[in-house]
C-alpha positions as CSV (number, residue, x, y, z in Angstrom):
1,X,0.0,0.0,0.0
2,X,1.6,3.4,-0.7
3,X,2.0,6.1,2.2
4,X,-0.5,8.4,2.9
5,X,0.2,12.3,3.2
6,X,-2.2,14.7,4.3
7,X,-1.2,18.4,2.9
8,X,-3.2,21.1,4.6
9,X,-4.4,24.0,2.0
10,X,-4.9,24.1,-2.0
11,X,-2.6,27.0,-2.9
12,X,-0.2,27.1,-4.9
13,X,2.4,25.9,-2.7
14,X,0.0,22.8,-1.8
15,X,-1.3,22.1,-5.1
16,X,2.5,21.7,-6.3
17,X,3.6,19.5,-3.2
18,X,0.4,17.5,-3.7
19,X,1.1,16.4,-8.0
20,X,4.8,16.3,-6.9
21,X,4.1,13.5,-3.9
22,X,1.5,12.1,-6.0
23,X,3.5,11.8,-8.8
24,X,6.1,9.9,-6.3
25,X,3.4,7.4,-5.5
26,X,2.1,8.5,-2.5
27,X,-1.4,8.5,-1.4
28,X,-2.2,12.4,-1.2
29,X,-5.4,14.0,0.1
30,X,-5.9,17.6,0.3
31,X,-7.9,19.2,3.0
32,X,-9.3,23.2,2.0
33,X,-11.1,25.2,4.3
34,X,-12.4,27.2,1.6
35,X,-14.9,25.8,-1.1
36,X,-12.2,26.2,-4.5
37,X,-8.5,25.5,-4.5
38,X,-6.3,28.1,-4.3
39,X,-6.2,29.7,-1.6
40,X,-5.4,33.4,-1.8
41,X,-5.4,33.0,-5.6
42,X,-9.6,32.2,-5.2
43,X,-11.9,33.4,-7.7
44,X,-14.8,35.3,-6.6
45,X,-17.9,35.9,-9.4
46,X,-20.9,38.1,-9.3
47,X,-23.4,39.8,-11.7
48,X,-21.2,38.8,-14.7
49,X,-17.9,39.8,-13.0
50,X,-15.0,37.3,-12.8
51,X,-12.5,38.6,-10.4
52,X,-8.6,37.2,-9.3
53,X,-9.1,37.8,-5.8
54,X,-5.6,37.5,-5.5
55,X,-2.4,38.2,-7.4
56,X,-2.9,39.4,-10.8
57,X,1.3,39.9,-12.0
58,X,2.4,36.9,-14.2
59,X,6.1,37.1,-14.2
60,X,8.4,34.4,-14.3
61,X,6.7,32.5,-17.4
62,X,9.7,30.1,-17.4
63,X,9.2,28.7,-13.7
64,X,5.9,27.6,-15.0
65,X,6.4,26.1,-18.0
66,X,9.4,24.2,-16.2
67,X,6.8,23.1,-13.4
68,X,4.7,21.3,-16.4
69,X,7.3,20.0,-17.9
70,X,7.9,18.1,-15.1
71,X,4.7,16.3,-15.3
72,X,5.3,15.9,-19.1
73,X,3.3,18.6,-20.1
74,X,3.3,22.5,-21.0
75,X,2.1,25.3,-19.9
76,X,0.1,25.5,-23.2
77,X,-1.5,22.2,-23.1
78,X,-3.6,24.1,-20.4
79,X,-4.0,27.6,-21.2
80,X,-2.9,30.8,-23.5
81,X,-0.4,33.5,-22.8
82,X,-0.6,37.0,-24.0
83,X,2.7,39.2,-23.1
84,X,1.5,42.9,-22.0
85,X,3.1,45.7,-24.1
86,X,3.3,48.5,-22.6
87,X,3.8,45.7,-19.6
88,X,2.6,48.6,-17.6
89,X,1.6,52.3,-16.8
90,X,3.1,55.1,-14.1
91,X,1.8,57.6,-13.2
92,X,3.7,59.8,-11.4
93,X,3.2,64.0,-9.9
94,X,3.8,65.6,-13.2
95,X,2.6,62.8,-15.8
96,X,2.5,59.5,-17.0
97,X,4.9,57.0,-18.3
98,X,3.9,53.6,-19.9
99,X,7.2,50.7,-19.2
100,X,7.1,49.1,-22.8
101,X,7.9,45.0,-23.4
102,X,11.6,44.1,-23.7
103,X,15.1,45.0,-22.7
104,X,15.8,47.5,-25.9
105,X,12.7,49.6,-25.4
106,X,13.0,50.2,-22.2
107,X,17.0,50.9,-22.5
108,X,15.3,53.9,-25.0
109,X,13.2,54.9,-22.7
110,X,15.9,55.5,-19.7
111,X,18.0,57.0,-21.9
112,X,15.3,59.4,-23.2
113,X,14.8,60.0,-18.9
114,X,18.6,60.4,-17.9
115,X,21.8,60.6,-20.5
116,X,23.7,57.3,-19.8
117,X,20.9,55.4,-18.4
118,X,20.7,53.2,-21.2
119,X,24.0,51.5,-21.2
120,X,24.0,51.6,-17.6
121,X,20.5,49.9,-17.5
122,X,22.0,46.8,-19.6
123,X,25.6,46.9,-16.9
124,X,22.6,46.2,-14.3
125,X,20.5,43.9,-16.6
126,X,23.4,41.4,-16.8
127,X,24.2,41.5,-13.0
128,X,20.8,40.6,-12.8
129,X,20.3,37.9,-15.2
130,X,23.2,36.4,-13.2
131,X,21.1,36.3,-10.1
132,X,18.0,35.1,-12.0
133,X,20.2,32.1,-13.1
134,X,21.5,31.2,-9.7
135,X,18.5,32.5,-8.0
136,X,15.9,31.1,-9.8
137,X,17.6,27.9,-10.8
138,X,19.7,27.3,-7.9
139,X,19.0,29.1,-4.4
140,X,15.4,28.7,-4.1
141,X,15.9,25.0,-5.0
142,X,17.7,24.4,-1.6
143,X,15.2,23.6,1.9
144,X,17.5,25.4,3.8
145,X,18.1,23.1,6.4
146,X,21.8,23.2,6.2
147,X,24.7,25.6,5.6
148,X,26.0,22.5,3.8
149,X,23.7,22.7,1.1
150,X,25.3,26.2,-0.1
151,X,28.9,24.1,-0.7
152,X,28.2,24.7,-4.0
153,X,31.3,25.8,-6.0
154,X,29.4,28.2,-8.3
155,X,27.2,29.7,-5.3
156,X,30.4,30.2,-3.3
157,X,32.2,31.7,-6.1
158,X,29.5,34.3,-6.9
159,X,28.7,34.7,-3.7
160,X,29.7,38.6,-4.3
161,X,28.2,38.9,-7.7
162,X,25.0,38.0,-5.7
163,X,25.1,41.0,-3.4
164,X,23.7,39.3,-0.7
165,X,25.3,41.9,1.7
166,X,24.3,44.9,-0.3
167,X,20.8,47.0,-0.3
168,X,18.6,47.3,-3.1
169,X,19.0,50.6,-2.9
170,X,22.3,51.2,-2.8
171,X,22.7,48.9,-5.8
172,X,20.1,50.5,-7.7
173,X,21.2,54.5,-6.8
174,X,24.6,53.3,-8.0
175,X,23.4,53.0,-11.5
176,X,20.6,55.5,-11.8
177,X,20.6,59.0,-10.3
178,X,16.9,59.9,-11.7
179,X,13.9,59.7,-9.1
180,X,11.8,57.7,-11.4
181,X,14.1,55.5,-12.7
182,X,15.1,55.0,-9.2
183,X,11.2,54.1,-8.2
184,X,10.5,51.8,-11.1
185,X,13.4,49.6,-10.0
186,X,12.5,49.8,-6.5
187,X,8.7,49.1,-6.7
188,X,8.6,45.5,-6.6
189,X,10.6,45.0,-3.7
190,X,8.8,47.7,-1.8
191,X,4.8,45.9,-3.3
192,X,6.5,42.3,-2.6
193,X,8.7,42.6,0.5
194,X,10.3,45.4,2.9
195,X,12.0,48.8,1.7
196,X,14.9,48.5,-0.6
197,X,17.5,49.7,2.0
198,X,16.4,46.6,3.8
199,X,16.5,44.1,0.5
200,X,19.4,42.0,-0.1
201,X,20.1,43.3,-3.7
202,X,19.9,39.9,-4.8
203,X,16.7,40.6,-5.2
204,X,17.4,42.5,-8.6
205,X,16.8,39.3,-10.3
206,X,12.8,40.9,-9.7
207,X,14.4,43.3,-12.4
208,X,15.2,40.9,-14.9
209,X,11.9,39.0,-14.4
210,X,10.2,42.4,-15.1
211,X,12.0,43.7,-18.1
212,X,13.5,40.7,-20.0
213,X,11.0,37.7,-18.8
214,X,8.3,40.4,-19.7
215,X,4.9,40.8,-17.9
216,X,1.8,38.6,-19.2
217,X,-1.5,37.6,-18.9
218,X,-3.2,34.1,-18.8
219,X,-6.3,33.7,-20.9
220,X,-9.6,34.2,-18.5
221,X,-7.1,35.1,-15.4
222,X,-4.7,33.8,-12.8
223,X,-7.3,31.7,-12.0
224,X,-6.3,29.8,-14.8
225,X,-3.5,28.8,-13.4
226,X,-5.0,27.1,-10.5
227,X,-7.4,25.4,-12.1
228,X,-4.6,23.9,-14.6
229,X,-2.6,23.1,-11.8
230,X,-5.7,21.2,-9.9
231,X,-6.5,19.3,-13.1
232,X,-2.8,18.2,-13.2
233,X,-2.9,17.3,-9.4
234,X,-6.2,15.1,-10.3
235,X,-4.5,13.5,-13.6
236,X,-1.9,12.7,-10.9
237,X,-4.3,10.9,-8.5
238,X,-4.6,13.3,-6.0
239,X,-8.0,13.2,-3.8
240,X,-9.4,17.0,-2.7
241,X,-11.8,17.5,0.4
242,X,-13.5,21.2,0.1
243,X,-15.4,22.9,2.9
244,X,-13.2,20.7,5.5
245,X,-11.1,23.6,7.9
246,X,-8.5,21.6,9.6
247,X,-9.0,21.7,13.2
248,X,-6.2,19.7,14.6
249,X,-2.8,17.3,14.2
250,X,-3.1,14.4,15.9
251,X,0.1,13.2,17.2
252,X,1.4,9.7,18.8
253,X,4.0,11.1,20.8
254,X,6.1,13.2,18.3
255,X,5.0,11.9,15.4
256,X,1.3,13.0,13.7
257,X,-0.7,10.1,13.2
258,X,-3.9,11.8,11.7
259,X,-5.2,15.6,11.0
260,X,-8.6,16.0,11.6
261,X,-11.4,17.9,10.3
262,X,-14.8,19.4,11.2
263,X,-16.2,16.5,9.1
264,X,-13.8,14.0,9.2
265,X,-10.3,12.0,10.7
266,X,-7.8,11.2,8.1
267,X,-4.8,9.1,8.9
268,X,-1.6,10.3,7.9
269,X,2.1,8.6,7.1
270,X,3.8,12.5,6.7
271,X,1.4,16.0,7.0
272,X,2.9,18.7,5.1
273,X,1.3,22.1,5.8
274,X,0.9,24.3,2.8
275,X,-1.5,26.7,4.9
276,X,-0.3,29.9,7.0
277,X,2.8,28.3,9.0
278,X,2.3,30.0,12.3
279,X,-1.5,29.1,11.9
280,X,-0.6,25.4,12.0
281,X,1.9,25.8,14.6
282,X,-0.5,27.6,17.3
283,X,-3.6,26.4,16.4
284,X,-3.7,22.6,15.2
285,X,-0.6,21.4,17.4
286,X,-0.1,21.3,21.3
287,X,2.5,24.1,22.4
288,X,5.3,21.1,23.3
289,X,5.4,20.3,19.5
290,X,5.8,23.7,18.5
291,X,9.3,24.6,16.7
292,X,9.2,28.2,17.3
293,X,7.9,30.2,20.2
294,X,5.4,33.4,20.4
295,X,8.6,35.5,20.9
296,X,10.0,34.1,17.3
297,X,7.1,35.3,15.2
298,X,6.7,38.6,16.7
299,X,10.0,39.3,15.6
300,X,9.5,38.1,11.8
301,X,9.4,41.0,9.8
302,X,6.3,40.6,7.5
303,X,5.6,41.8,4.2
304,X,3.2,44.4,3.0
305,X,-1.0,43.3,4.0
306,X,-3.6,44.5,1.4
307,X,-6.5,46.5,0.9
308,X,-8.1,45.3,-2.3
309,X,-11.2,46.6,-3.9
310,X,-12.9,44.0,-6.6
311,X,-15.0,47.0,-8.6
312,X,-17.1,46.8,-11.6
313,X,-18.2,49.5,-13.7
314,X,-21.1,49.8,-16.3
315,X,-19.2,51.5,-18.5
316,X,-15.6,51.1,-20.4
317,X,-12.6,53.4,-19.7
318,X,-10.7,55.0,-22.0
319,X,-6.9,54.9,-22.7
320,X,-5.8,52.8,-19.7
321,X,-4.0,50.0,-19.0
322,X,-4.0,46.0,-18.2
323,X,-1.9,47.1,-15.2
324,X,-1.0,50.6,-13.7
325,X,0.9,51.9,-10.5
326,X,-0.2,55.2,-9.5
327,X,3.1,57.0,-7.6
328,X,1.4,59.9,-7.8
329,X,2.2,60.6,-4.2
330,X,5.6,60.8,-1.9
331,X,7.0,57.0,-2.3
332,X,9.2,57.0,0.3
333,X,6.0,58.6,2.5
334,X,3.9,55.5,2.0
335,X,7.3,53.2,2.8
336,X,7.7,54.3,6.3
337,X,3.7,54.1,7.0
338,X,4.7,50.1,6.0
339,X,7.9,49.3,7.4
340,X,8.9,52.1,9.9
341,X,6.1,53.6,11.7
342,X,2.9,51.3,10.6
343,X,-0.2,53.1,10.1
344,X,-3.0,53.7,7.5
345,X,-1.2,55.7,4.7
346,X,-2.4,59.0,4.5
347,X,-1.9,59.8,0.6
348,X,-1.2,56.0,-0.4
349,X,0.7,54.9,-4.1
350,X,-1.7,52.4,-5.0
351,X,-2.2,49.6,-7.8
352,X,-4.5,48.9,-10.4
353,X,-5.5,46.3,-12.3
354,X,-8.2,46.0,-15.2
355,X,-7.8,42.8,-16.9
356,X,-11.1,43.4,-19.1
357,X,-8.8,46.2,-21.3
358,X,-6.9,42.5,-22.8
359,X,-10.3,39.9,-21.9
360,X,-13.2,40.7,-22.7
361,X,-14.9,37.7,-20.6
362,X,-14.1,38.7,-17.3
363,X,-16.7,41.7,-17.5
364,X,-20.5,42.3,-18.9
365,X,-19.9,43.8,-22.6
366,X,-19.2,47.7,-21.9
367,X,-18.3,47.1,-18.2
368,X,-14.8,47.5,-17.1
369,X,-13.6,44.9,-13.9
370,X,-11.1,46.9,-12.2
371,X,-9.0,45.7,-9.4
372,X,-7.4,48.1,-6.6
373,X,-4.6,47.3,-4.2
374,X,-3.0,49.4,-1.8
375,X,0.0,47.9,0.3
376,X,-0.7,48.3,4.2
377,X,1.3,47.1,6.9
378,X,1.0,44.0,8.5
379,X,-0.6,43.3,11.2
380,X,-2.7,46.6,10.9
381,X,-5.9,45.9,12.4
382,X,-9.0,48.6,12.2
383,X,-10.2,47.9,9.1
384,X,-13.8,48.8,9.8
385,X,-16.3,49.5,6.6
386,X,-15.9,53.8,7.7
387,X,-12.5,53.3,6.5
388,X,-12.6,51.0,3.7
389,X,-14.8,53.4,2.1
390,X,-13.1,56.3,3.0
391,X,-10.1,54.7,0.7
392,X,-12.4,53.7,-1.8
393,X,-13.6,57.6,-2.2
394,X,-10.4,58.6,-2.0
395,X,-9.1,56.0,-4.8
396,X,-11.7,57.0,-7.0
397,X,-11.3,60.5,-6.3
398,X,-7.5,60.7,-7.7
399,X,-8.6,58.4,-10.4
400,X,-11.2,60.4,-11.6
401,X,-8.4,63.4,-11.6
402,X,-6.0,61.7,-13.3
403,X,-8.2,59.3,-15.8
404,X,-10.2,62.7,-16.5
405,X,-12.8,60.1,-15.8
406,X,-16.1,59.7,-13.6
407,X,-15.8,56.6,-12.0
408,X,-18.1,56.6,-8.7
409,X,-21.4,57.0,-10.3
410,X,-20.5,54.2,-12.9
411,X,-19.9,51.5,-10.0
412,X,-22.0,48.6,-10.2
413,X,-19.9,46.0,-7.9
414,X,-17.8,46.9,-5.1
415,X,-16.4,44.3,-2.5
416,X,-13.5,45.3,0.0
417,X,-10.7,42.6,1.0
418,X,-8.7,44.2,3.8
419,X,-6.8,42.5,7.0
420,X,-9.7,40.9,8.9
421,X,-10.6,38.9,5.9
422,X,-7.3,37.7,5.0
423,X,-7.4,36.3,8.7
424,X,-10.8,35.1,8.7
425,X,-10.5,33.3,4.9
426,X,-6.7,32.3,5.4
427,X,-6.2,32.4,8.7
428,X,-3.1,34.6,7.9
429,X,-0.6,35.8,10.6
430,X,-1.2,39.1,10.8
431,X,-3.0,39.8,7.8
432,X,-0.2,39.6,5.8
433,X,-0.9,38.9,2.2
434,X,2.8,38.1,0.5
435,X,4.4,36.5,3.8
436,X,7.6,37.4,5.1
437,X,9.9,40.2,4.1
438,X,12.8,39.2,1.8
439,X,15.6,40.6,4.4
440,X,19.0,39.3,4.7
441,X,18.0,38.1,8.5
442,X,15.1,35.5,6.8
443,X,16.7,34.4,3.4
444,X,17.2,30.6,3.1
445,X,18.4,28.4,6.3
446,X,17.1,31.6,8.1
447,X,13.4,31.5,7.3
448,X,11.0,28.8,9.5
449,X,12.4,25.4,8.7
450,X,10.2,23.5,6.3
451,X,10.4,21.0,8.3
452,X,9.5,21.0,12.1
453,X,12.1,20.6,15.0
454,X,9.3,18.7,17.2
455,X,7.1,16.1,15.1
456,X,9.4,13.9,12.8
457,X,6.7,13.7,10.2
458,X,5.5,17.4,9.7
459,X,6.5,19.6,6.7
460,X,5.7,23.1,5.8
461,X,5.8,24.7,2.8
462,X,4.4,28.2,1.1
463,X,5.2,31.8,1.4
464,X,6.6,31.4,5.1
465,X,9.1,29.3,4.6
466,X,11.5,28.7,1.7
467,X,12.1,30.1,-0.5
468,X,9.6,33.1,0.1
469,X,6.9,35.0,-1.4
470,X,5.5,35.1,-4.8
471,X,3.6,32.7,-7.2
472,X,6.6,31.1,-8.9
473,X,8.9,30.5,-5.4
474,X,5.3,29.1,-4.1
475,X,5.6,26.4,-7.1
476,X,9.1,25.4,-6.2
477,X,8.4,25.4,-2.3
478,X,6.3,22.8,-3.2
479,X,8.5,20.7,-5.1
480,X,10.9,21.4,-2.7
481,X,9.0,20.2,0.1
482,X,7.7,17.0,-1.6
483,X,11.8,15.9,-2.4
484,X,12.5,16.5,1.4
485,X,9.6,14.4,2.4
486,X,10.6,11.6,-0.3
487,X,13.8,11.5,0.6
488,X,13.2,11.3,4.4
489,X,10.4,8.6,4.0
């Protein structure tokens, strides 16, 4: 009879530990709280609306088609692609600047921004690509369970090329001395993670994925991707209970012997944990069998929490953008409200995505489906319906002044996603939405262990443990978890 694993949650980080186990002949079963696979990448419809109610970037195209391959199959067998050009929109103070598709035309456009940007733009687009390979290919492949695992001639050899020990920042003012310029190869780290004086400038290789892997879209959504990567998980042999919140790990002395449900008892070989990590820890095992202590995760820096708006409109828009970042206010302003001195943002940047400007199905004909994010801190509690629609009026308010648009009278559909509801739907430590910072003090063998210090059988994987946040590292943490558990077992 083949071994039985029980992996908690049907993101993507669970999805791709469960084809991965399955496909190593285990007996998987996935238990979901919610009523659809994918965790914070649900889908939420209504009145003819299809939203992504979670992330809407698809970067990275190649970490997907290799998770296919994998399996023997291709990213197309499932669904289309579309690359973005522009790949996005900025709006800054004094105007508007839209990031075109590929490495040449957006060497042209720093140049046309600040005399010697071009060239130096390609000096920092090779540095990057570097760190992309290793990166990508190599470091978020390890568990980090061992300093042993980074004996790796190339890795040690680089290890300065990386900049591990350098900031973002400094590495980016280095090449560019103009503000914007500055900004655009900031902003991911400061949407994704902590603020770039804080980011290992590694993390760079976010540059590269933006301007030479090129920003795209998958046909009918990012839901898409889940649903190709459940079919695969199915095709695989893997068995999915909906509906069925976990509400405990039970353990024969320090090894879990079942997990249980509010419906059922399901007896397990090896539990991996692809829901919130300190979640599983607190609230499903006894505090003796916990690895890390209160004290620990209060002293995780976390990345950015959310407040989302899902909006439809009965009306199209004119002349914008699949996806557009509105700087239109101090950035560095809004960083400190995050990081440094956490509060509700007075003038916030803010995000925006309308994915019916490139499909047409995810809206009524001559409605626009727009989706708003602002970055919060985490762990900001608070958010009562007086203050999400005080942002809301105050979103729409700048984007009627800079669209030279109404936008309030034509709202049809407007549904708020803030803190409370990413710990009510996800049960997410402290609201966060992305997981933990990417700071030097929680890269690899120092982010929670993916696997636990107190029950011999338990694994974790997902955005708070290796190798971080994001959609594509979520892929590999699952891969990565299931050839740790198949090698122990």
């Amino acid at each position: 009879m083949p071994k039985k694993v029980i992996i908690i949650g049907s993101g993507f980080a669970g999805l791709s530990a469960a084809a991965f186990m399955a496909r190593g002949g285990w007996d998987v079963t996935v238990l979901e709280k919610n009523d659809q696979p994918g965790g914070r990448a649900r889908q939420w419809k209504a009145d003819g609306f299809t939203f992504d109610m979670g992330p809407s970037w698809y970067w990275m195209p190649d970490v997907f088609e290799r998770y296919f391959n994998q399996f023997g199959k291709s990213v197309s067998d499932y669904y289309k692609l579309e690359r973005l050009d522009p790949s996005y929109r900025v709006y800054w103070e004094d105007g508007r600047m839209d990031v075109p598709a590929g490495l040449a035309a957006v060497r042209d456009l720093f140049e046309s921004i600040e005399s010697g940007a071009g060239p130096m733009l390609e000096k920092f687009m090779e540095e990057a690509a570097y760190k992309y390979r290793v990166g990508i290919h190599k470091l978020v492949h390890k568990p980090g369970r061992s300093l042993a695992e980074f004996a790796d001639w190339e890795l040690v050899r680089g290890v300065f090329r990386l900049d591990v020990f350098t900031s973002m920042k400094s590495h980016v003012h280095k090449y560019f001395r103009h503000p914007k310029l500055r900004q655009l190869m900031e902003f991911p780290v400061l949407f994704l993670g902590a603020m770039a004086e804080h980011t290992p400038a590694l993390y760079s290789l976010m540059n590269y994925a933006d301007v030479a892997g090129g920003t795209w879209y998958p046909e009918k959504g990012m839901y898409s991707i889940v649903e190709s990567m459940y079919q695969l998980a199915l095709e695989q042999g893997v068995k999915f209970r909906f509906n069925e919140p976990v509400t405990s790990i039970e353990l024969h002395g320090s090894v879990a012997a079942a997990v249980a449900t509010s419906h059922a008892r399901y007896d397990a070989d090896v539990v991996i944990g692809g829901a919130d990590y300190h979640h599983i820890e607190t609230s499903l095992l006894p505090a003796s069998h916990r690895s890390y202590s209160d004290a620990y995760w209060d002293r995780r820096v976390m990345a950015p929490g959310c407040l989302l708006y899902y909006v439809g409109l009965n009306k199209k828009l004119t002349d914008v953008q699949h996806h557009t970042l509105f700087f239109d206010s101090p950035f560095d302003t809004h960083a400190r409200d995050i990081y440094e001195q956490p509060q509700w943002p007075q003038d916030p940047l803010f995000y925006m995505s309308a994915p019916s400007v490139t499909d047409p199905t995810v809206a009524p004909e001559g409605h626009e489906n727009l989706f708003l994010l602002v970055p919060v801190a985490a762990g900001l509690g608070g958010d009562t319906e007086s203050v999400r629609r005080q942002y809301f009026d105050k979103l729409a308010g700048r984007l009627e002044k800079i669209l030279g648009q109404s936008i309030k009278d034509a709202v049809v559909l407007n549904r708020s996603f803030a803190h409370s509801d990413f710990v009510n739907d996800y049960h997410s430590f402290k609201g966060n939405a992305y997981g933990l910072a990417n700071t030097l003090k929680q890269t690899a063998i120092l982010k929670p262990s993916c696997r636990s210090k107190k029950v011999k059988n338990l694994f974790y994987t997902g955005q708070l443990t290796v190798p971080g946040p994001g959609v594509p590292p979520s892929l590999i943490s699952g891969e990565v978890v299931a050839k740790e558990v198949i090698r122990n077992f």
